[in-house]
C-alpha positions as semicolon CSV with decimal commas, in nm:
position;residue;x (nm);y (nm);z (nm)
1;X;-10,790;17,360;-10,548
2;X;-10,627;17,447;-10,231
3;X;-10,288;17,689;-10,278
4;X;-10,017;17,546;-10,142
5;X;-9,677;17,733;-10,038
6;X;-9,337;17,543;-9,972
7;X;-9,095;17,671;-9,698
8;X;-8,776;17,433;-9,682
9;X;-8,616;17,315;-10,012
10;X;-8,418;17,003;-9,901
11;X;-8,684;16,763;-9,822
12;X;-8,924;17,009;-9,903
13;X;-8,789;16,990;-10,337
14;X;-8,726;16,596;-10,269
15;X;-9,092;16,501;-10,131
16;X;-9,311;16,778;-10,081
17;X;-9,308;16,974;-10,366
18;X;-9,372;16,652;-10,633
19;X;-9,631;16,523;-10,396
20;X;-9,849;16,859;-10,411
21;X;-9,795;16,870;-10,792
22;X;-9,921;16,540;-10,793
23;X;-10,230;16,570;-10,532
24;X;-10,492;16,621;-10,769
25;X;-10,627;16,909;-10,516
26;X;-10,336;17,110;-10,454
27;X;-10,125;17,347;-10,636
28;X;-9,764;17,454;-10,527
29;X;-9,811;17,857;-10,607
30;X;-9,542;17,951;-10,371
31;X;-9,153;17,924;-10,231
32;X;-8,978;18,013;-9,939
33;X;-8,576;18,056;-9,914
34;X;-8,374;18,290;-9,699
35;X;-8,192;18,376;-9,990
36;X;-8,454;18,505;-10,272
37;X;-8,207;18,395;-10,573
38;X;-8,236;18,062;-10,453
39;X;-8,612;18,086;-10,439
40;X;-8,658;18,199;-10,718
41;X;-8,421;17,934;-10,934
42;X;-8,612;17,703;-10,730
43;X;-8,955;17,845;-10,853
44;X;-8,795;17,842;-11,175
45;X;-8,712;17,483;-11,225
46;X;-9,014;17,388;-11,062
47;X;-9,228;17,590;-11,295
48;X;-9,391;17,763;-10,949
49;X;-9,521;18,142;-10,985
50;X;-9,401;18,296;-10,677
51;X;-9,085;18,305;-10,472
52;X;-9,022;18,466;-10,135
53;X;-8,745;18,531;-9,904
54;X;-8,946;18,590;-9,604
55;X;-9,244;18,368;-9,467
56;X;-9,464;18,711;-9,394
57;X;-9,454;18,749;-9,780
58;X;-9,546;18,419;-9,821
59;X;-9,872;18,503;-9,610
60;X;-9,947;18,766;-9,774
61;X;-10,003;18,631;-10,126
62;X;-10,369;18,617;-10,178
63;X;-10,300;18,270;-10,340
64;X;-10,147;18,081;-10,052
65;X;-10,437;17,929;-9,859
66;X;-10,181;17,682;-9,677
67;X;-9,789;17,678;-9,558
68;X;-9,621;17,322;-9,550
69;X;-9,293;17,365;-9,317
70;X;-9,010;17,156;-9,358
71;X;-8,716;17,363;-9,260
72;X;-8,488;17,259;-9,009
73;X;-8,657;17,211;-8,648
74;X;-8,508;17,502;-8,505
75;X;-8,709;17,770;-8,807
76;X;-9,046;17,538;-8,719
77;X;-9,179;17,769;-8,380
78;X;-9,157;18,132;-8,521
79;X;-9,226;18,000;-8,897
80;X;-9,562;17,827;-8,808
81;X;-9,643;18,094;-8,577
82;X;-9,699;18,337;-8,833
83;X;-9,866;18,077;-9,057
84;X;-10,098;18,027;-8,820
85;X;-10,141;18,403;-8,671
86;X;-10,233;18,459;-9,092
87;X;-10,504;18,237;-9,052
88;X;-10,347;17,987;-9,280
89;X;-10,365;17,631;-9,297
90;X;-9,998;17,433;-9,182
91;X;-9,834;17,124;-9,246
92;X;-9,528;17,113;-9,017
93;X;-9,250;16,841;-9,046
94;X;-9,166;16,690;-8,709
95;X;-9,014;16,712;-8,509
96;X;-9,271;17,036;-8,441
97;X;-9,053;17,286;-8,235
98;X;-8,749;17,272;-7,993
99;X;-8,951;17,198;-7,679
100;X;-9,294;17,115;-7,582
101;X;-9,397;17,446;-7,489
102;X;-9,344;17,623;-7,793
103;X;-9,560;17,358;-7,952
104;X;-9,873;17,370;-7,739
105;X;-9,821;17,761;-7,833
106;X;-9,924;17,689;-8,182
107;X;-10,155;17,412;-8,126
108;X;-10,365;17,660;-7,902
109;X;-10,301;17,910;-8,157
110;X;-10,437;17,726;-8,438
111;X;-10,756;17,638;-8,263
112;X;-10,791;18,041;-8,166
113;X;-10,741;18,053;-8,578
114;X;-11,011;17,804;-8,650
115;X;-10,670;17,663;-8,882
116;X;-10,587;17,280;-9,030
117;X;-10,274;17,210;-8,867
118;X;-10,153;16,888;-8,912
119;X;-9,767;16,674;-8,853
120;X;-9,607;16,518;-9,095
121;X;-9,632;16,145;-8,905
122;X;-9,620;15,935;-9,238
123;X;-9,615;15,619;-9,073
124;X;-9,991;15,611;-8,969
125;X;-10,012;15,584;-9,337
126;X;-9,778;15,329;-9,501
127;X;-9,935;15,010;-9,575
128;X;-9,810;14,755;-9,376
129;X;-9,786;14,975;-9,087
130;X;-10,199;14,997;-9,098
131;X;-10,254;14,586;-9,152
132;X;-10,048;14,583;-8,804
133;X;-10,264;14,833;-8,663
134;X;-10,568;14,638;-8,776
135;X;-10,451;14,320;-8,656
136;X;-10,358;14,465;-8,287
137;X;-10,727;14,605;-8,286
138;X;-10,910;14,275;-8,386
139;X;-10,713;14,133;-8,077
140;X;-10,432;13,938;-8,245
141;X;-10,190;13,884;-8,013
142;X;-10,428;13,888;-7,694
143;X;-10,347;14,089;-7,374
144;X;-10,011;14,276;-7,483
145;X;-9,696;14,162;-7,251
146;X;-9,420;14,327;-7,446
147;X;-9,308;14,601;-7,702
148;X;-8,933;14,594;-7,837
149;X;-8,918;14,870;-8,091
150;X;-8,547;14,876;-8,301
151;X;-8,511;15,147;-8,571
152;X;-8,103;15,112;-8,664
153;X;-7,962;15,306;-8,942
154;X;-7,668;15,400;-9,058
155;X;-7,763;15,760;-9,202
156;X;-7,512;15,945;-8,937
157;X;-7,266;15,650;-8,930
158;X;-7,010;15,780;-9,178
159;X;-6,709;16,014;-8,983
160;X;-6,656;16,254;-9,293
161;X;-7,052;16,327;-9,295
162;X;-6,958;16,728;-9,233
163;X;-7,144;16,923;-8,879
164;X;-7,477;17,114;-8,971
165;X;-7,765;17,140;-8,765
166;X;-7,825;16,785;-8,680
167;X;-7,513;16,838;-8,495
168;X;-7,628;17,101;-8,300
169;X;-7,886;17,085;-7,977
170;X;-7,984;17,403;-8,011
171;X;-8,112;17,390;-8,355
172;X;-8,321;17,032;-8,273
173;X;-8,055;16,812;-8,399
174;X;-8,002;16,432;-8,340
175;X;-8,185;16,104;-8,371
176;X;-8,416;16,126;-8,099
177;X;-8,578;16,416;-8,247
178;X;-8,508;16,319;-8,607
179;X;-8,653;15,906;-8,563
180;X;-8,788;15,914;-8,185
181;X;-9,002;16,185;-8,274
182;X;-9,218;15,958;-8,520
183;X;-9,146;15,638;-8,263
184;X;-9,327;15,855;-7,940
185;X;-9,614;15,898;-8,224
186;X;-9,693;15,582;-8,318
187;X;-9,651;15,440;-7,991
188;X;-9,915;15,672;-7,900
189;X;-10,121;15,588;-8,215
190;X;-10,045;15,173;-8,149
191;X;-10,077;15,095;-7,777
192;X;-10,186;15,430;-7,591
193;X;-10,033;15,677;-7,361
194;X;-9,730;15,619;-7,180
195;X;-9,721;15,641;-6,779
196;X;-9,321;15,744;-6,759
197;X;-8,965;15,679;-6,925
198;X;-8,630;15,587;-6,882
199;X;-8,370;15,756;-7,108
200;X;-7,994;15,714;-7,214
201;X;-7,871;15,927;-7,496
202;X;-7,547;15,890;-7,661
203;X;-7,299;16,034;-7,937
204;X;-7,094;15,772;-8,125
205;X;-6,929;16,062;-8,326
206;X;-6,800;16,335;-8,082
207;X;-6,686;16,602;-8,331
208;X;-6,767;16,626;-8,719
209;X;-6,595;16,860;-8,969
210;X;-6,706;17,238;-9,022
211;X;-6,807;17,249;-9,407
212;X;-6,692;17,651;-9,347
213;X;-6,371;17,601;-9,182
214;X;-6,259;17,294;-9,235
215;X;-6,201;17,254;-8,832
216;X;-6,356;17,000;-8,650
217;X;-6,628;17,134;-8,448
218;X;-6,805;16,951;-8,132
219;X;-7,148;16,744;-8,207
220;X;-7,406;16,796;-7,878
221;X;-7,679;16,597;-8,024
222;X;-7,759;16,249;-7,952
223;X;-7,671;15,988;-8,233
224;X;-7,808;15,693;-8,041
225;X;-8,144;15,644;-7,754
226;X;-8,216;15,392;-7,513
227;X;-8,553;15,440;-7,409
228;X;-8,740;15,233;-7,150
229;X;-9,130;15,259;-7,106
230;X;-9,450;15,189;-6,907
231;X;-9,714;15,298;-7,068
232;X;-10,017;15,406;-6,893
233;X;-10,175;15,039;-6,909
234;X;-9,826;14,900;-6,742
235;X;-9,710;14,781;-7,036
236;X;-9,349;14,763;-7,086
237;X;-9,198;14,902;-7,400
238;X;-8,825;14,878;-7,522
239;X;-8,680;15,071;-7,785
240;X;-8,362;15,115;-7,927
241;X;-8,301;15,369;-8,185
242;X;-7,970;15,430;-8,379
243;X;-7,864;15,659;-8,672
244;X;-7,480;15,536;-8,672
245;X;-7,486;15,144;-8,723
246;X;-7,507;14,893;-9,019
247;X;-7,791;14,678;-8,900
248;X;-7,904;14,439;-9,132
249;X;-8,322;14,479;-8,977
250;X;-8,330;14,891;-9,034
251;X;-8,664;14,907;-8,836
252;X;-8,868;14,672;-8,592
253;X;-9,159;14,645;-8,383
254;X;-9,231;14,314;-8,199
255;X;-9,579;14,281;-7,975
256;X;-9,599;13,973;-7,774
257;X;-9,897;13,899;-7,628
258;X;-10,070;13,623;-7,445
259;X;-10,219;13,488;-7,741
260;X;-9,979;13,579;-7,993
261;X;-9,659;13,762;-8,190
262;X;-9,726;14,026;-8,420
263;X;-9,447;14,218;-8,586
264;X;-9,376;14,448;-8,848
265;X;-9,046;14,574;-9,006
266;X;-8,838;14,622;-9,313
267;X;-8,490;14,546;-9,463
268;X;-8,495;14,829;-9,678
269;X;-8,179;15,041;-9,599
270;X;-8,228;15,319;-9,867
271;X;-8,599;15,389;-9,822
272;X;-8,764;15,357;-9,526
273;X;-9,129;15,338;-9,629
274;X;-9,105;15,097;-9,874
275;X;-9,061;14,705;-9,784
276;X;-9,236;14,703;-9,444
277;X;-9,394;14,339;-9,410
278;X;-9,603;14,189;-9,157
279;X;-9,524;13,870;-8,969
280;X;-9,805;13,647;-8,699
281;X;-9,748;13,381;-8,506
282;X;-10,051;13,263;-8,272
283;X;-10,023;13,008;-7,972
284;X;-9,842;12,644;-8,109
285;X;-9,777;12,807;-8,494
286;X;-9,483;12,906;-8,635
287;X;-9,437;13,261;-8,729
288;X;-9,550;13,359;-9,067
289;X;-9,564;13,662;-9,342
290;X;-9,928;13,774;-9,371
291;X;-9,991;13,917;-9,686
292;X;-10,129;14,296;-9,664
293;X;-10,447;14,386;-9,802
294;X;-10,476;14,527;-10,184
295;X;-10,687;14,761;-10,013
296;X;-10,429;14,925;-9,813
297;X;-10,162;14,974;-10,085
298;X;-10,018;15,279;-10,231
299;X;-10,255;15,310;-10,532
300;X;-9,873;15,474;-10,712
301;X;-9,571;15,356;-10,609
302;X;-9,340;15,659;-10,611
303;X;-8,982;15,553;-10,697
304;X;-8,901;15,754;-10,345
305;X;-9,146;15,604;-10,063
306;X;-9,172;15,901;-9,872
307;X;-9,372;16,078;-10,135
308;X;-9,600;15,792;-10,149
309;X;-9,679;15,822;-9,784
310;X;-9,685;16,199;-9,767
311;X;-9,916;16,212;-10,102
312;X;-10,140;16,016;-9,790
313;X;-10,066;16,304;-9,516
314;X;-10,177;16,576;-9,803
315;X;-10,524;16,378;-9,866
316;X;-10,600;16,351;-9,498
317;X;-10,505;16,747;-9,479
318;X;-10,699;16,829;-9,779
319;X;-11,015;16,651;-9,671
320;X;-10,964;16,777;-9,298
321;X;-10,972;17,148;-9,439
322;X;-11,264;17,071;-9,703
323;X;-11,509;17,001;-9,404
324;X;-11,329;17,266;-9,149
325;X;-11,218;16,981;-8,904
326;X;-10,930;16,877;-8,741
327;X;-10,821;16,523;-8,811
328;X;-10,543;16,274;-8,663
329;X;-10,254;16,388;-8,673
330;X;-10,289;16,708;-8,558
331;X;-10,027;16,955;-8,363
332;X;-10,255;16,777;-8,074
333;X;-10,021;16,460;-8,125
334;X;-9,708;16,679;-8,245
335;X;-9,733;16,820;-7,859
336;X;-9,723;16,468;-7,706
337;X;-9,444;16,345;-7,948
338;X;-9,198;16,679;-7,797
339;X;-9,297;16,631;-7,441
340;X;-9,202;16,277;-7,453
341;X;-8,865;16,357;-7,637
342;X;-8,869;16,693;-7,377
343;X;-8,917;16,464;-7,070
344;X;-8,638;16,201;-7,287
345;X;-8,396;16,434;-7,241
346;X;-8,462;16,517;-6,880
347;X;-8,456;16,170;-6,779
348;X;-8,126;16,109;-6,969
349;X;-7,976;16,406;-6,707
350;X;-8,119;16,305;-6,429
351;X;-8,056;15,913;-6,491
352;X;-8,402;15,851;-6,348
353;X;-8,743;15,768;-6,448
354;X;-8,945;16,048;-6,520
355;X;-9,343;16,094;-6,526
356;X;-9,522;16,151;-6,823
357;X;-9,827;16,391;-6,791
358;X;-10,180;16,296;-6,955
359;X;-10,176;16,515;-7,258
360;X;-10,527;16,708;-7,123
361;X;-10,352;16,813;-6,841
362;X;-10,056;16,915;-6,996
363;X;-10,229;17,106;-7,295
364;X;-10,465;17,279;-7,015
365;X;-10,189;17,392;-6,822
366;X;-10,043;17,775;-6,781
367;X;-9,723;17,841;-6,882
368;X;-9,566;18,120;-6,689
369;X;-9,349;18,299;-6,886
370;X;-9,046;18,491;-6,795
């Protein structure tokens, strides 16, 4: 049984906590909040032994074998750093850090630690999402012409929504990091590197109201991302990616190939792990719904999806730190998902193409610091 401490209590008490309760190898022993009354009501109604206001105490407990982070972006860097420096196992929520740099830190410094470290990137592990993967490795579609990726939501779309850190740049706000952060993944995970990008970042809602003050108070992140891409086999890739609209197809992904259409998405505005379906069309046939394999469905259905998938993360984490091994994903692909959103923003000011890096080069690189 594998301890298990919880730092961030919004997500964290929505889909982390039940899904270590329910993991039949891990045990939630732990809490984190800044403000210890608040941990330890949390603990309380959670029926949890210990609650902390700092993460060094959480280290510290003789109990706590592993940290799962899923604070707000901008906590991630010095939180996981003294997981990791502890010698504790981490499961960070992406996106990882605020740039790239800070999170081949703690990738390097959980290899040093001879640490698990892996991302939350759930969708490597929602049904339908592995039938597509299967079906683009048997060769499907053929020679891949085309990618056209649209994940539309309306999450951010309401004006009253009040500012907090999603609002806020500095604090790794906005929907590239918040959706393009798990789109650079499985990009990566689907069809391979990418060679460069194209990026134009926007914000439908300019100023949102301060909870505090009452005042309206200026919003610096991005609410919606145009990104263009080659990928490293010349590929092109489109994707659009929105957090303010009402779109009736929430999320997309459409591979045309020479052979055939593959394509999987879901209509599902309130949950978006649940209702993903697969659709193939091969040369002269119509496009269809293939039915996904028994074997590859949640063995529960959890009311909330998310807790479904993640109950999938924990097992691959669990088994990864049973044998003393890193498995995929690792901080390895949380690194490549911030430099593309890194080099995302840099092409958006610029308004050029940039180049992407191969991820050995960038990972063996030295970073001079000031």
């Amino acid at each position: 049984m594998i301890g298990v401490a919880i730092a961030g209590t919004g997500f964290g008490q929505k889909v982390h906590i039940p899904a270590f309760k329910a993991h039949p190898q891990t045990e939630v022993v732990a809490v984190y909040h800044r403000d210890l009354n608040k941990a330890k009501a949390i603990a309380d109604s959670h029926n949890i032994p210990h609650a902390c206001d700092t993460i060094a105490n959480i280290v510290a407990l003789p109990e706590v074998q592993a940290v799962s982070i899923s604070t707000p972006p901008f906590l991630h860097y010095e939180m996981a750093k003294t997981v990791l420096k502890a010698e504790k196992n981490l499961l960070l929520e992406k996106p990882v850090t605020l740039n790239a740099t800070e999170a081949k830190e703690l990738y390097q410094l959980a290899k040093e630690r001879g640490v698990i470290a892996t991302v939350d990137f759930e969708f490597r592990f929602v049904p339908g999402w592995q039938f597509f993967a299967e079906l683009l490795l048997e060769g499907y579609v053929g020679e891949v012409r085309l990618i056209r990726i649209d994940w539309l939501g309306s999450s951010r779309a309401d004006t009253s929504r009040p500012w907090n850190w999603y609002s806020s740049k500095d604090k790794g706000g906005g929907a590239l990091g918040s959706l393009g952060s798990h789109t650079f993944d499985y990009i990566h995970w689907l069809f391979g590197p990418v060679r460069r990008l194209n990026a134009y970042l926007s914000t439908a809602i300019p100023t949102r109201v301060d909870p505090t003050s009452g005042e309206f108070k200026p919003v610096n992140t991005d609410d919606t991302c145009m990104l263009a891409l080659e990928l490293a086999n010349g590929t092109p890739c489109q994707v659009s990616i929105s957090a303010v609209v009402h779109a009736p197809r929430t999320h997309w992904v459409e591979v045309y190939g020479d052979r055939g259409t593959l394509i999987v998405g879901s209509e599902n505005q309130k949950d978006y792990i649940h209702g993903f379906r697969v659709w193939g069309s091969q040369l002269g046939k119509p496009l269809t719904e293939i039915e996904i394999p028994n074997r590859l469905i949640f063995p529960k259905n959890h009311a909330d999806g998310r807790i479904s998938a993640f109950m999938r993360v924990i097992d691959q984490w669990v088994q990864a730190i049973d044998r003393k091994q890193e498995s995929t994903p690792s901080l390895r692909e949380g690194v490549y998902s911030q430099l593309l959103m890194d080099l995302a923003h840099e092409s958006h000011a610029t308004a050029s193409w940039v180049d992407v890096p191969e991820l050995e080069s960038f990972l063996s690189s030295i970073n001079l610091k000031e």
